[in-house]
Residue, then its C-alpha position, 0 to 999 in steps of 0.5 A: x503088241x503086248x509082252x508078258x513074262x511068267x517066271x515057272x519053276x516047275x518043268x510040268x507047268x512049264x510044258x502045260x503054258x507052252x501048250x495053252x500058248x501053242x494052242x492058242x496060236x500065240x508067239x513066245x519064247x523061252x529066256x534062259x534061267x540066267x536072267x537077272x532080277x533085282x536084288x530085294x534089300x537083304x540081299x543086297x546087304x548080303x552081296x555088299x558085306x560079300x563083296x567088302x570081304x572079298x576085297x579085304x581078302x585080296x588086300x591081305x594077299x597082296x599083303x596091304x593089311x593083316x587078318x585076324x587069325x581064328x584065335x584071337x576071333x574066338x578069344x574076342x567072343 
């Protein structure tokens, strides 16, 4: 048995696979738009520097550290 997966992000090609498949008589199912793929490298850069900030976000609310305020951001630039 072999496995093949077709990422298809337009519906009208989406239904003309389904029907090449049908028409040939082969299995197949549709997974969810939810799957997960890796993240390439700058995403991952992206998702860490989020993640970073999300967590200096709570430690500000639980009042462990102080944020800067937008003065004194602008007034470093």
């Amino acid at each position: 048995m072999t496995t093949l997966t077709v990422n298809i992000d337009n519906k009208k090609s989406e239904k003309a696979i389904k029907a090449v498949l049908d028409a040939l008589g082969l299995d197949y199912s549709v997974a969810a738009q939810s799957e997960e793929r890796p993240l390439n490298k700058s995403e991952q850069k992206i998702y860490k520097n989020l993640k970073k900030s999300m967590g200096e976000i709570r430690a500000h609310q639980r009042g462990e550290i102080q944020l800067r305020d937008a003065t004194e951001l602008l007034d470093e630039l």
